[in-house]
PDB file of N, H, CA, C and O in Angstrom:
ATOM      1  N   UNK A   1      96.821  51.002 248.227  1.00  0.00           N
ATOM      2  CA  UNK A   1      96.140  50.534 249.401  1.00  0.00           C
ATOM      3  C   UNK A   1      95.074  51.544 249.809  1.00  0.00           C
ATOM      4  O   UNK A   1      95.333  52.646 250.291  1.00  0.00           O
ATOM      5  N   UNK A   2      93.887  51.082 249.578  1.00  0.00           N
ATOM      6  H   UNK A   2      93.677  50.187 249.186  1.00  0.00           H
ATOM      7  CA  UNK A   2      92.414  51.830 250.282  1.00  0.00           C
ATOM      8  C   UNK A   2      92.017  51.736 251.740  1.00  0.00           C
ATOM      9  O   UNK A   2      91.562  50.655 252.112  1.00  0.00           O
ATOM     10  N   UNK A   3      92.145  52.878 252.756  1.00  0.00           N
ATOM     11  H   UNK A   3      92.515  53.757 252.453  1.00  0.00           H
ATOM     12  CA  UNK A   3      92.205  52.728 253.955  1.00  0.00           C
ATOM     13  C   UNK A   3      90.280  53.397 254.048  1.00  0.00           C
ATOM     14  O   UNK A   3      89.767  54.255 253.330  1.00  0.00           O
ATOM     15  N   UNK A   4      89.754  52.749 254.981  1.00  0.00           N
ATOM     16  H   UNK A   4      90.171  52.051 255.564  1.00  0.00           H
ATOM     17  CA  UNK A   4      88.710  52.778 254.903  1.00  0.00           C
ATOM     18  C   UNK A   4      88.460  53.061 256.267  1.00  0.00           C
ATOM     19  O   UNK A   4      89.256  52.473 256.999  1.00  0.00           O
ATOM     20  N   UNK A   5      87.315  54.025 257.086  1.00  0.00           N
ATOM     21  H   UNK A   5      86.669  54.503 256.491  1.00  0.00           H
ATOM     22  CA  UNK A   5      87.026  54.252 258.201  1.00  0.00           C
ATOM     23  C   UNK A   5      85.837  53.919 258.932  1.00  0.00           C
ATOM     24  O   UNK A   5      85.610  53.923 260.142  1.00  0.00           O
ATOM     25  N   UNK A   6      85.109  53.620 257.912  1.00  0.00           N
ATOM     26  H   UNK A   6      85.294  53.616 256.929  1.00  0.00           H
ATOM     27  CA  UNK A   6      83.574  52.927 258.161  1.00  0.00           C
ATOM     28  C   UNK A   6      82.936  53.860 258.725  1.00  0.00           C
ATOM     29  O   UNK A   6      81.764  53.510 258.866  1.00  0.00           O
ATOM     30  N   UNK A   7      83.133  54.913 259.132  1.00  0.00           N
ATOM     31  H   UNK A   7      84.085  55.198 259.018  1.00  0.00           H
ATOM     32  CA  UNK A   7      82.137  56.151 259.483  1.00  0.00           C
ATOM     33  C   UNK A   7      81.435  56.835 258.565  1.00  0.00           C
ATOM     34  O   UNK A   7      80.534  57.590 258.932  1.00  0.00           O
ATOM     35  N   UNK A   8      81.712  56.686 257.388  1.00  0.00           N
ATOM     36  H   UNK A   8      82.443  56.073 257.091  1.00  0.00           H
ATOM     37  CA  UNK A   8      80.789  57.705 256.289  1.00  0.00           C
ATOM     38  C   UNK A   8      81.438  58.843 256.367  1.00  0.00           C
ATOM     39  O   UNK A   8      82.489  58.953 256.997  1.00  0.00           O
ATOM     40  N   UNK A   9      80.888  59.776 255.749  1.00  0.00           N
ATOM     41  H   UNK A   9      80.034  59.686 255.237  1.00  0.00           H
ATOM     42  CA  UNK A   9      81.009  61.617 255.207  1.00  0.00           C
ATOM     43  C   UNK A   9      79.295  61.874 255.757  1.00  0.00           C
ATOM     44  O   UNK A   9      78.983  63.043 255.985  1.00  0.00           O
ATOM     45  N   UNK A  10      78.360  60.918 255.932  1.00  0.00           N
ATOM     46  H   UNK A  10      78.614  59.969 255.747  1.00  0.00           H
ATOM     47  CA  UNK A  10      77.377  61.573 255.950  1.00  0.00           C
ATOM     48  C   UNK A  10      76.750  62.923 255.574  1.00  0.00           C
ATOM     49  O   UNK A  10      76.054  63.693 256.235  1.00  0.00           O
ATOM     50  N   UNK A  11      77.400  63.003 253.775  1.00  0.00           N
ATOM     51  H   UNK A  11      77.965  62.377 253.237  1.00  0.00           H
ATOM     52  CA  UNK A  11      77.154  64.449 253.519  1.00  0.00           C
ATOM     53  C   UNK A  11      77.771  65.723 253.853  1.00  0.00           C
ATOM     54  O   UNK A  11      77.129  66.747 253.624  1.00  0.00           O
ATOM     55  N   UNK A  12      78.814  65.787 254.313  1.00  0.00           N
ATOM     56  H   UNK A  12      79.336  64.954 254.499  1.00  0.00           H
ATOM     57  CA  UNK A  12      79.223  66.238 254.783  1.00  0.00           C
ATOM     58  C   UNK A  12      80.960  66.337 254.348  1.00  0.00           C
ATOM     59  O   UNK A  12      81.727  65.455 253.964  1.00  0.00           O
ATOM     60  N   UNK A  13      81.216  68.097 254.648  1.00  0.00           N
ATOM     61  H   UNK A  13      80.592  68.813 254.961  1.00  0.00           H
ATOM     62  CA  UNK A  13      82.774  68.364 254.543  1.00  0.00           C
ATOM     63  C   UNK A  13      83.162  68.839 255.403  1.00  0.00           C
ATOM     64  O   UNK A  13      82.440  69.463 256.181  1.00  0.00           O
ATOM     65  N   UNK A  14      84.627  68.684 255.575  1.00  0.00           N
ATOM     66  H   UNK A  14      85.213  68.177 254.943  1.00  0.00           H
ATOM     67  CA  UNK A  14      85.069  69.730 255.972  1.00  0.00           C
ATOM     68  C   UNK A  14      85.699  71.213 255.835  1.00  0.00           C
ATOM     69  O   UNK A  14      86.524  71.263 254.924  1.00  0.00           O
ATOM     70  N   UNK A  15      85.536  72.253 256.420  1.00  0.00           N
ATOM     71  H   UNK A  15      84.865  72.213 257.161  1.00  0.00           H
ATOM     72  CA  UNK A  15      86.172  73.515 256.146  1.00  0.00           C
ATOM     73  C   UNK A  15      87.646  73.435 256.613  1.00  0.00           C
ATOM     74  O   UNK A  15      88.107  72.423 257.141  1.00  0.00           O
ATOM     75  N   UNK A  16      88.539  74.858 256.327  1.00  0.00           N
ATOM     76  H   UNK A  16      88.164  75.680 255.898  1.00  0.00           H
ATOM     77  CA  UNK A  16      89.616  75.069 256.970  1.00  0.00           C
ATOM     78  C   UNK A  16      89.218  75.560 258.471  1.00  0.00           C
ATOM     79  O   UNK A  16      88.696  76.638 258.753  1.00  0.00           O
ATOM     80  N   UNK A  17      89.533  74.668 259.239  1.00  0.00           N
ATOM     81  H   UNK A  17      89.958  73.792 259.010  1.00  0.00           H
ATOM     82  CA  UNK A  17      89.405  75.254 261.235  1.00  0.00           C
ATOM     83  C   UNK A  17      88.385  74.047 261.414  1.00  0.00           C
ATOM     84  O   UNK A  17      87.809  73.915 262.494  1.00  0.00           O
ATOM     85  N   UNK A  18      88.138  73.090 260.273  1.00  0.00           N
ATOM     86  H   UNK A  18      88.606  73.197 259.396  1.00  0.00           H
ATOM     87  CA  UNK A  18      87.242  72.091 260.781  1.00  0.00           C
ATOM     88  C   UNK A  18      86.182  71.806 261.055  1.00  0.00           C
ATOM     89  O   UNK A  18      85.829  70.656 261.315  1.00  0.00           O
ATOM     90  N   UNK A  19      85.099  73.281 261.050  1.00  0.00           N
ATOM     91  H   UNK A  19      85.385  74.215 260.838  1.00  0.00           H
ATOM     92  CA  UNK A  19      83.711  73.032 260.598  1.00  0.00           C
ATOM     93  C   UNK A  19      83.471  71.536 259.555  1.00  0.00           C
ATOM     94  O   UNK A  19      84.275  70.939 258.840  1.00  0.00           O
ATOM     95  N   UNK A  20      82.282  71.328 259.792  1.00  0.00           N
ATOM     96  H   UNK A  20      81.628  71.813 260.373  1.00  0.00           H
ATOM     97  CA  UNK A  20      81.454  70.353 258.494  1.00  0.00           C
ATOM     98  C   UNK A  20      80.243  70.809 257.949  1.00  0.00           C
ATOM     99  O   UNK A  20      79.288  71.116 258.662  1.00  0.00           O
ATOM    100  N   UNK A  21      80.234  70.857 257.010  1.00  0.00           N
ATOM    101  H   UNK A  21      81.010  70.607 256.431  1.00  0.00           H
ATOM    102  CA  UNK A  21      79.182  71.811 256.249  1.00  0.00           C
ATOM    103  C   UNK A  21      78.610  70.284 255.259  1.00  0.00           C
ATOM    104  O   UNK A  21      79.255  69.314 254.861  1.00  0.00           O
ATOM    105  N   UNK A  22      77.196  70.629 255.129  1.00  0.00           N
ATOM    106  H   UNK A  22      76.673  71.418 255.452  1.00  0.00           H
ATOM    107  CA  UNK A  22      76.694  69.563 253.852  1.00  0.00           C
ATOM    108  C   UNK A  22      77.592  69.964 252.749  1.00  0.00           C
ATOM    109  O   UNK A  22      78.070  71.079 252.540  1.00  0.00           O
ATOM    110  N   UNK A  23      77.786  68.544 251.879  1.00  0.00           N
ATOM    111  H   UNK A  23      77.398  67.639 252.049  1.00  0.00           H
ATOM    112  CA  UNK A  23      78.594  69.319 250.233  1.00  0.00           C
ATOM    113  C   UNK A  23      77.473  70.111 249.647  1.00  0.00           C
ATOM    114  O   UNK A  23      77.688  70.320 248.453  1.00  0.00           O
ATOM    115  N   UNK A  24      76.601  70.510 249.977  1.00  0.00           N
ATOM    116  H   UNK A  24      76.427  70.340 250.947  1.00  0.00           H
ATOM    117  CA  UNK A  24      75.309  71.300 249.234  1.00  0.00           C
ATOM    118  C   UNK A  24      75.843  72.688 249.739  1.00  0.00           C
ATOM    119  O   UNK A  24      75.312  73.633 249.157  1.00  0.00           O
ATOM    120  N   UNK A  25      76.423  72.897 250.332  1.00  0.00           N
ATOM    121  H   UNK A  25      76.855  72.129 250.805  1.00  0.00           H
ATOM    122  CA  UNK A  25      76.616  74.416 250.990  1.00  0.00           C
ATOM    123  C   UNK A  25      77.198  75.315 250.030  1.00  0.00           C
ATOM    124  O   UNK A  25      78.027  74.924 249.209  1.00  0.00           O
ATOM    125  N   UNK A  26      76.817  76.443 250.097  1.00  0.00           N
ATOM    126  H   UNK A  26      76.143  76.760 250.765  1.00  0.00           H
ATOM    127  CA  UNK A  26      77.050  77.305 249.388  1.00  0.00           C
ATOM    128  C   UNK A  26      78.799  78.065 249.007  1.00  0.00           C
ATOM    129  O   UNK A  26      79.251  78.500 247.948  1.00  0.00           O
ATOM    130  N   UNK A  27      79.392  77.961 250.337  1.00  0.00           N
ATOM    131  H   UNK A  27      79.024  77.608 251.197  1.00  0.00           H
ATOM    132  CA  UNK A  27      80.547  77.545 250.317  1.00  0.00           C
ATOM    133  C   UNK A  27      81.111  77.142 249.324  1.00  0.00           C
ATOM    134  O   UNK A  27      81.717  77.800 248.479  1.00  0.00           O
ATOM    135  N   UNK A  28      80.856  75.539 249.408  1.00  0.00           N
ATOM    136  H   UNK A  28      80.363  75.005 250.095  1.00  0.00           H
ATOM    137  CA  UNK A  28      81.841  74.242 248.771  1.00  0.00           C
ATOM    138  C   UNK A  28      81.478  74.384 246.916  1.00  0.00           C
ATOM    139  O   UNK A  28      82.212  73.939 246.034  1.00  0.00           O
ATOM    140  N   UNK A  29      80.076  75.171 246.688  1.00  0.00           N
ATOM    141  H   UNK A  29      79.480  75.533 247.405  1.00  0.00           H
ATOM    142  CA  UNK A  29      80.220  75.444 245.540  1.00  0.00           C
ATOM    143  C   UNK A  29      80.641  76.311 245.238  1.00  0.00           C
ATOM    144  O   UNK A  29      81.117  76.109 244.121  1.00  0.00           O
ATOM    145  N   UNK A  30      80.832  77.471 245.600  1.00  0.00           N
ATOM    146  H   UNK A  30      80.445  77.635 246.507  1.00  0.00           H
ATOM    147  CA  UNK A  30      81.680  78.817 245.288  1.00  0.00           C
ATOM    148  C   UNK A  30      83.145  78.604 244.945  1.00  0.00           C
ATOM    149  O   UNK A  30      83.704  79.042 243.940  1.00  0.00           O
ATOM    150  N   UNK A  31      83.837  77.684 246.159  1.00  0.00           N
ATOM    151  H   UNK A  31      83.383  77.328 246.976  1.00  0.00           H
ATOM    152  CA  UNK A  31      85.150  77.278 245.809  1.00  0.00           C
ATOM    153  C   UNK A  31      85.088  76.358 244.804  1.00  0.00           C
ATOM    154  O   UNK A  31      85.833  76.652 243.869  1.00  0.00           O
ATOM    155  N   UNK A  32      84.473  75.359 244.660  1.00  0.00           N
ATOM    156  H   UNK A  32      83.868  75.120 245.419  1.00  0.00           H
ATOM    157  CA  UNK A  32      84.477  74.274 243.739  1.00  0.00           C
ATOM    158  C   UNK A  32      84.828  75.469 242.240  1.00  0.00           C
ATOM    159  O   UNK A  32      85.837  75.563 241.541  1.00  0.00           O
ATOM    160  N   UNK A  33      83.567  76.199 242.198  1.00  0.00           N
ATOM    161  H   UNK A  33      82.747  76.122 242.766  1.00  0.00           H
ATOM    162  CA  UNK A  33      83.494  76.835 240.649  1.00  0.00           C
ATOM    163  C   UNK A  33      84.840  77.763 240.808  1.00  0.00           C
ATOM    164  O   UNK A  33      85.472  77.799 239.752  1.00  0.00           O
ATOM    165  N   UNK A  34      85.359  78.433 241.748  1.00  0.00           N
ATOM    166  H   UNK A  34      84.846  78.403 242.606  1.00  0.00           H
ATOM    167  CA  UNK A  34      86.242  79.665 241.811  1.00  0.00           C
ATOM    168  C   UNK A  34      87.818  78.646 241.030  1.00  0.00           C
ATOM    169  O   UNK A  34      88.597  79.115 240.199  1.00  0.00           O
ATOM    170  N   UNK A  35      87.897  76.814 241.808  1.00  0.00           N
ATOM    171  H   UNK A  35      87.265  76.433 242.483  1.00  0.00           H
ATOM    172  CA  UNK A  35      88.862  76.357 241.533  1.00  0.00           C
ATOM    173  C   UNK A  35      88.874  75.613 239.930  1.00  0.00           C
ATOM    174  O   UNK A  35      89.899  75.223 239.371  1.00  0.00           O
ATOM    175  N   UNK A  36      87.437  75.527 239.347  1.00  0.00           N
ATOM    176  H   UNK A  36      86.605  75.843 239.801  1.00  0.00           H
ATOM    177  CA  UNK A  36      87.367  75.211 237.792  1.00  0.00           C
ATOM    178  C   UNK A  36      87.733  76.294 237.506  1.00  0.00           C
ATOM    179  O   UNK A  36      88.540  76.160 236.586  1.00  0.00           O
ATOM    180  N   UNK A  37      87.584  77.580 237.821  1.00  0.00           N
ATOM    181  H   UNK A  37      86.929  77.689 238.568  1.00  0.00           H
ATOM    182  CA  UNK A  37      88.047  78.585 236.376  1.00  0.00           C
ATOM    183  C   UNK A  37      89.529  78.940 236.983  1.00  0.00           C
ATOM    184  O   UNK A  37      90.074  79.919 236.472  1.00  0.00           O
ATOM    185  N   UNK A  38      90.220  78.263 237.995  1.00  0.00           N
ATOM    186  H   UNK A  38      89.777  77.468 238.410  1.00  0.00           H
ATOM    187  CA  UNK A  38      91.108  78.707 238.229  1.00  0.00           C
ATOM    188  C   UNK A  38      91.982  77.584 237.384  1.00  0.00           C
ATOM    189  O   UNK A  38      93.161  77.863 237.169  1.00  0.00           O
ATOM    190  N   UNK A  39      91.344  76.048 236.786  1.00  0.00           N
ATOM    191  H   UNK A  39      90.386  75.822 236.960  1.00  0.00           H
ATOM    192  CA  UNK A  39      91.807  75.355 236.189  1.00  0.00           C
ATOM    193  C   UNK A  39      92.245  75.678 234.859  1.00  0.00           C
ATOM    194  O   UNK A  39      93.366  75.474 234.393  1.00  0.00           O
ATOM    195  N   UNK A  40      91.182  76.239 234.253  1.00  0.00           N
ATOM    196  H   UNK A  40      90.271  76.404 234.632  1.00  0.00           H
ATOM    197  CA  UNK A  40      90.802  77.264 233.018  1.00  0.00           C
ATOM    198  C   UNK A  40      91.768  77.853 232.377  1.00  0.00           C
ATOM    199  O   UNK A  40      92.318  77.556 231.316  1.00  0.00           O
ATOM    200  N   UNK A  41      92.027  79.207 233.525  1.00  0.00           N
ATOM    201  H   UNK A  41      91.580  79.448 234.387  1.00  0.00           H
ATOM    202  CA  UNK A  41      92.835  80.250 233.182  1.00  0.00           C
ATOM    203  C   UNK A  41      94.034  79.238 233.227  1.00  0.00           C
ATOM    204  O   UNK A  41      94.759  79.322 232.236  1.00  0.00           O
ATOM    205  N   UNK A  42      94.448  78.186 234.272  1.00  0.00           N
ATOM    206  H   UNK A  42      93.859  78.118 235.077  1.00  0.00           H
ATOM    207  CA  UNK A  42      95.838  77.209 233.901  1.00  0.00           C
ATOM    208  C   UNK A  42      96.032  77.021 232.283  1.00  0.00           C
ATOM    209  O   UNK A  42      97.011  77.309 231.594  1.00  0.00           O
ATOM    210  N   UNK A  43      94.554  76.343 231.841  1.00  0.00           N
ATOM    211  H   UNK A  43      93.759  76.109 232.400  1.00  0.00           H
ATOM    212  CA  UNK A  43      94.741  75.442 229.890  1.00  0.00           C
ATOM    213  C   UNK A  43      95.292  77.048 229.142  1.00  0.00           C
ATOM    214  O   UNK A  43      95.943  77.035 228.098  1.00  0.00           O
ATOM    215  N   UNK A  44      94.845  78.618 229.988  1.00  0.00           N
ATOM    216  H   UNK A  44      94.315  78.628 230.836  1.00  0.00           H
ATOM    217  CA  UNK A  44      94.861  79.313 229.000  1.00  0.00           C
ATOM    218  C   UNK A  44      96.696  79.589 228.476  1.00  0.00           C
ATOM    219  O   UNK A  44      97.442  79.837 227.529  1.00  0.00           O
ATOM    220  N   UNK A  45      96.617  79.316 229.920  1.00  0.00           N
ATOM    221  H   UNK A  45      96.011  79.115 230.690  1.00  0.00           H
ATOM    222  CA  UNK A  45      98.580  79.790 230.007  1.00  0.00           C
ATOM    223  C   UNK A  45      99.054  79.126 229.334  1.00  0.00           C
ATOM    224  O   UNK A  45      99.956  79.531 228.601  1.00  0.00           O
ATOM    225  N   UNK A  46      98.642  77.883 229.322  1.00  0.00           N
ATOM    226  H   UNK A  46      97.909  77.554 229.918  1.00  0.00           H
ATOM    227  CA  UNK A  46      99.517  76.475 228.679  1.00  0.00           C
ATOM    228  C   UNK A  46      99.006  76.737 227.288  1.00  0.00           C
ATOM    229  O   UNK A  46      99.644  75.999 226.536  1.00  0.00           O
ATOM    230  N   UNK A  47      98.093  77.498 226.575  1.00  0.00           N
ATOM    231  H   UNK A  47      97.575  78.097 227.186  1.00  0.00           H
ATOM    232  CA  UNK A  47      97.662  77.650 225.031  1.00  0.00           C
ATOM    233  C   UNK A  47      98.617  78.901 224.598  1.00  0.00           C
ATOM    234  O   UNK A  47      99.267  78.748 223.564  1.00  0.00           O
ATOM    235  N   UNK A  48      98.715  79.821 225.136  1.00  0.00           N
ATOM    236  H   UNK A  48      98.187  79.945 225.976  1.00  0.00           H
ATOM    237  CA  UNK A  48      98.952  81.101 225.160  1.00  0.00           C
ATOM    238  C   UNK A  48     100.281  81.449 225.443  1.00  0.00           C
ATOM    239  O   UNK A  48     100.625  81.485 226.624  1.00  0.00           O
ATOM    240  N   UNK A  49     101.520  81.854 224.077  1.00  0.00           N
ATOM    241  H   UNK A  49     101.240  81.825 223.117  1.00  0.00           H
ATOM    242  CA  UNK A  49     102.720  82.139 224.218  1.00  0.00           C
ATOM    243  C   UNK A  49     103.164  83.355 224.518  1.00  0.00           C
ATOM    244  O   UNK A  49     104.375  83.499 224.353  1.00  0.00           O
ATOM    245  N   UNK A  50     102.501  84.384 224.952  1.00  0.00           N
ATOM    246  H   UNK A  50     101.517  84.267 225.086  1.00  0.00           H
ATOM    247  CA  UNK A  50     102.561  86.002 224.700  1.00  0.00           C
ATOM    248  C   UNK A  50     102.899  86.003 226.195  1.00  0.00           C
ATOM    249  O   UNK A  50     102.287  85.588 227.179  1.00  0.00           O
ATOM    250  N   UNK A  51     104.104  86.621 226.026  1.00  0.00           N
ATOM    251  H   UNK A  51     104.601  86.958 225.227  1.00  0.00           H
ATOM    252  CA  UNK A  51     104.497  86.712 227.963  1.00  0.00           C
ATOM    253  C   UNK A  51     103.682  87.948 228.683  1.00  0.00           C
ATOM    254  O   UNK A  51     103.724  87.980 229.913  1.00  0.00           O
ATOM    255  N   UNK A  52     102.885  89.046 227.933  1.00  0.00           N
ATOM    256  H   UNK A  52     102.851  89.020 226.934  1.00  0.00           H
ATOM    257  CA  UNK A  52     102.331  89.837 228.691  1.00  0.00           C
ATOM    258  C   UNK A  52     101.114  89.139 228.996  1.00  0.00           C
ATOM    259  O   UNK A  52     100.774  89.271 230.172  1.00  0.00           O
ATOM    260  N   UNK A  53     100.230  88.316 228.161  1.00  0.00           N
ATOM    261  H   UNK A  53     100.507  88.209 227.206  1.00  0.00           H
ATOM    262  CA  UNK A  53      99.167  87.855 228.805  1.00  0.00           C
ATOM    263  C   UNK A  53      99.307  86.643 230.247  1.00  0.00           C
ATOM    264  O   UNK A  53      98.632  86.439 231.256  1.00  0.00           O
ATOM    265  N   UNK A  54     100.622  86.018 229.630  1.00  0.00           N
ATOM    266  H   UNK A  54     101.170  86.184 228.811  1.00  0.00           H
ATOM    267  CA  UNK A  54     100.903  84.973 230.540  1.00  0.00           C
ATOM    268  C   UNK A  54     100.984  85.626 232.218  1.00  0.00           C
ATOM    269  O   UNK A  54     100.684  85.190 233.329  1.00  0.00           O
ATOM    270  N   UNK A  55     101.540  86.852 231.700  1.00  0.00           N
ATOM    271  H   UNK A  55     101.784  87.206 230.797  1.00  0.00           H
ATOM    272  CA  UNK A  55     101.877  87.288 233.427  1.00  0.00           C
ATOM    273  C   UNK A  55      99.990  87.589 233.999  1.00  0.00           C
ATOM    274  O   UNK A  55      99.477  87.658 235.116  1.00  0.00           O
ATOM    275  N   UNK A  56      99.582  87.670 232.975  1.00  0.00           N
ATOM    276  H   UNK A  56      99.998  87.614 232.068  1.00  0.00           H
ATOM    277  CA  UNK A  56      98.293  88.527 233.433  1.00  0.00           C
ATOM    278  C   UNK A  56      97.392  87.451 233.613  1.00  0.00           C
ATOM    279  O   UNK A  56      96.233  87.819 233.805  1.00  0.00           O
ATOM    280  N   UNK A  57      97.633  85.914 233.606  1.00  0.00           N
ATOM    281  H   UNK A  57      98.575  85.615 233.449  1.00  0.00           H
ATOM    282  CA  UNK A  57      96.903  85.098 233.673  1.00  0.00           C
ATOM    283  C   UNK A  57      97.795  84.168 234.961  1.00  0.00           C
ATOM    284  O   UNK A  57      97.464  83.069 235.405  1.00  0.00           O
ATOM    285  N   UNK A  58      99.215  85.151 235.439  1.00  0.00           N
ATOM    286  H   UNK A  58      99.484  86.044 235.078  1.00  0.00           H
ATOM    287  CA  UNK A  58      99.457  83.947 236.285  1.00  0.00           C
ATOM    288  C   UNK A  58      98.891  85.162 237.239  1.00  0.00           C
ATOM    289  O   UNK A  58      98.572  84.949 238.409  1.00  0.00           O
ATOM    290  N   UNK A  59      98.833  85.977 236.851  1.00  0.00           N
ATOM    291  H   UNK A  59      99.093  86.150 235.901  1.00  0.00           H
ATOM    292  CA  UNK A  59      98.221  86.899 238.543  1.00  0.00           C
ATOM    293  C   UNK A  59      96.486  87.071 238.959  1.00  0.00           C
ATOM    294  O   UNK A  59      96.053  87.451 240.047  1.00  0.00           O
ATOM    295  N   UNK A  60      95.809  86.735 237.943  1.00  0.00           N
ATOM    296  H   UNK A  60      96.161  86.426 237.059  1.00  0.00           H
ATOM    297  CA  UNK A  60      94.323  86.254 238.007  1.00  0.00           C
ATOM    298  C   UNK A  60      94.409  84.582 238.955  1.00  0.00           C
ATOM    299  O   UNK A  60      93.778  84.214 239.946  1.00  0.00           O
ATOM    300  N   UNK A  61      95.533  83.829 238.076  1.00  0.00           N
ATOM    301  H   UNK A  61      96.046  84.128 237.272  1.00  0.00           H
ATOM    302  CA  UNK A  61      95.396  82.583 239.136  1.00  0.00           C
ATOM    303  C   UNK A  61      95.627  82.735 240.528  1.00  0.00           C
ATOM    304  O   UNK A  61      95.195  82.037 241.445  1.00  0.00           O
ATOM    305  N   UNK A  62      96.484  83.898 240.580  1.00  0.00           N
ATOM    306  H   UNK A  62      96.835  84.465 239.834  1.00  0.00           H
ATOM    307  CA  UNK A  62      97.068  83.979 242.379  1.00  0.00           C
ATOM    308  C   UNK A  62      95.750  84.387 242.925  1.00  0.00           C
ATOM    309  O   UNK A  62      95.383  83.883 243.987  1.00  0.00           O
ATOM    310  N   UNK A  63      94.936  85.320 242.257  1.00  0.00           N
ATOM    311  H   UNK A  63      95.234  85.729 241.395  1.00  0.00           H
ATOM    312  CA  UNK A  63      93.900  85.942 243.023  1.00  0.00           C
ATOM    313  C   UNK A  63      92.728  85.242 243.200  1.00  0.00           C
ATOM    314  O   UNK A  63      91.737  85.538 243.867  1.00  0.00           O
ATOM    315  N   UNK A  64      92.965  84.266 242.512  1.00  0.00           N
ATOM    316  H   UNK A  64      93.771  84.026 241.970  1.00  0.00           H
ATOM    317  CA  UNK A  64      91.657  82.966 242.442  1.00  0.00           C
ATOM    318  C   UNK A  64      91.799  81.795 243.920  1.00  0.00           C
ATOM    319  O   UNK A  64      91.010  81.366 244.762  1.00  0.00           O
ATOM    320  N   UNK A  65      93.578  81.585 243.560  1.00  0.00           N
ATOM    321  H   UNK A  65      94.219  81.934 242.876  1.00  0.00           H
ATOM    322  CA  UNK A  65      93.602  80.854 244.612  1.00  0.00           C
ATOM    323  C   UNK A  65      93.347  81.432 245.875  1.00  0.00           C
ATOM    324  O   UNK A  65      92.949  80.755 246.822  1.00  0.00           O
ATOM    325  N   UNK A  66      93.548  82.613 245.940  1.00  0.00           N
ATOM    326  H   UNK A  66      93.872  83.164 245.170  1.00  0.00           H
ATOM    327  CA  UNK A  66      93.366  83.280 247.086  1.00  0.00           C
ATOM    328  C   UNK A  66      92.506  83.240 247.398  1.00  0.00           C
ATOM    329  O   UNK A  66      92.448  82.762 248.531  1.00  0.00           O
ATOM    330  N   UNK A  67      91.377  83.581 246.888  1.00  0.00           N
ATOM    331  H   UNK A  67      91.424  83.969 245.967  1.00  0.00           H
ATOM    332  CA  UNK A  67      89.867  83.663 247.084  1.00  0.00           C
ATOM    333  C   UNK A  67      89.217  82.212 247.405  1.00  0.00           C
ATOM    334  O   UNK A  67      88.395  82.035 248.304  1.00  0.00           O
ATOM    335  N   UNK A  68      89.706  81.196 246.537  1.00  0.00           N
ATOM    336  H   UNK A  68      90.374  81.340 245.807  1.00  0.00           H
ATOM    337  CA  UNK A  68      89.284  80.012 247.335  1.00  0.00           C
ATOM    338  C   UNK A  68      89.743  79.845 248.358  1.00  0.00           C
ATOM    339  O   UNK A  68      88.888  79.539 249.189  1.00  0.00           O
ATOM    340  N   UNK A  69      90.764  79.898 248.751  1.00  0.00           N
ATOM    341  H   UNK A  69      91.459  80.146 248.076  1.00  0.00           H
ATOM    342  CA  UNK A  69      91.355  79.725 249.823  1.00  0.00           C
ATOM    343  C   UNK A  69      90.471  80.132 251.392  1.00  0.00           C
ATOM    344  O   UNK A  69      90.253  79.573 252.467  1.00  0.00           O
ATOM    345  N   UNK A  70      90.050  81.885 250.514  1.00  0.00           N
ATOM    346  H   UNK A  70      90.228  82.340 249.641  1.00  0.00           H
ATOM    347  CA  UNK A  70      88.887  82.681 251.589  1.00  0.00           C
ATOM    348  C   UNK A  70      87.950  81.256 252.113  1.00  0.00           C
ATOM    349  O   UNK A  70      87.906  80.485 253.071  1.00  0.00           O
ATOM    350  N   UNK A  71      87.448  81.427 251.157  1.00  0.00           N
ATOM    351  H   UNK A  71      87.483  82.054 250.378  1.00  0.00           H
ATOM    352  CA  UNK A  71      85.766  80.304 250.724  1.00  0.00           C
ATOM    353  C   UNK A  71      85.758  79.082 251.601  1.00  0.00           C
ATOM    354  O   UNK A  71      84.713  78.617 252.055  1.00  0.00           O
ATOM    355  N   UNK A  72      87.053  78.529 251.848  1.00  0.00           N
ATOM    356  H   UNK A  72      87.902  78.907 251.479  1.00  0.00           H
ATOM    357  CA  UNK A  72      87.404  77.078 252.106  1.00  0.00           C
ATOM    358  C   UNK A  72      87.030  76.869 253.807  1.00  0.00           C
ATOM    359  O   UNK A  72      86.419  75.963 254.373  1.00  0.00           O
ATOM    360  N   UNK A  73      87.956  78.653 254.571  1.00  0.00           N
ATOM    361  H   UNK A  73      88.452  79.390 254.111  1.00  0.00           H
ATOM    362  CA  UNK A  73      87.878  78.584 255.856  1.00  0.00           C
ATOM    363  C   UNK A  73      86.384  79.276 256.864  1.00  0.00           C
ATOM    364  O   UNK A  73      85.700  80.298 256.811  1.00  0.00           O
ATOM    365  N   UNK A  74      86.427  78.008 257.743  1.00  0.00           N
ATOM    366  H   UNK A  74      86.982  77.178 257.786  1.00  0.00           H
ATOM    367  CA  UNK A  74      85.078  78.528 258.237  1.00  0.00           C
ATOM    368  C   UNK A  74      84.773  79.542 258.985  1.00  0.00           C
ATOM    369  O   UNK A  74      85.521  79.999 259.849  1.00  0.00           O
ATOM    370  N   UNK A  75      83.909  79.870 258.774  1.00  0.00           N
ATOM    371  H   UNK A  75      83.300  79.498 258.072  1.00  0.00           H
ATOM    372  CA  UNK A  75      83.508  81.464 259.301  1.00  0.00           C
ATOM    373  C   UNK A  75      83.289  81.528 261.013  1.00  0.00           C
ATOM    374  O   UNK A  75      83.079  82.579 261.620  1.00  0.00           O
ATOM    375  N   UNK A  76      83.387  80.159 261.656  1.00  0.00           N
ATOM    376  H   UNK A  76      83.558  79.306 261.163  1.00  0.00           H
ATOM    377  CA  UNK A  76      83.650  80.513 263.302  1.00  0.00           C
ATOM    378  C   UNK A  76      84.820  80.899 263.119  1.00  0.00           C
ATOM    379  O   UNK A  76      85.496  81.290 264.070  1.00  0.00           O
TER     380      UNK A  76
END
């Protein structure tokens, strides 16, 4: 079921605290790209049987998510 609001996005996102920023903002691409290579380093874990790299690729992901996480909330 597609619930629909009829208001649009008019371009527009939201941050964490609820700002709306255009999706052009510099922001929403920083996280966007920070959360592809955070996808990345995921395919690498899932390729990669060596438990020392694995640890070293699940603690690059923590620090990725983290950082998007930064990126996401708005700066008021």
């Amino acid at each position: 079921m597609k619930i629909y609001t009829k208001k649009g996005d008019e371009g527009k996102t939201g941050l964490i605290g609820g700002t709306r920023v255009s999706k052009n903002d510099l922001k929403i691409n920083a996280y966007g790209t920070v959360d592809e290579l955070n996808a990345f380093v995921g395919l690498l874990r899932d390729l990669i049987e060596e438990p020392k790299y694995t640890a070293q690729l699940i603690e690059i992901q923590d620090r990725l998510f983290t950082a998007g996480s930064i990126l996401a909330v708005s700066d008021e």
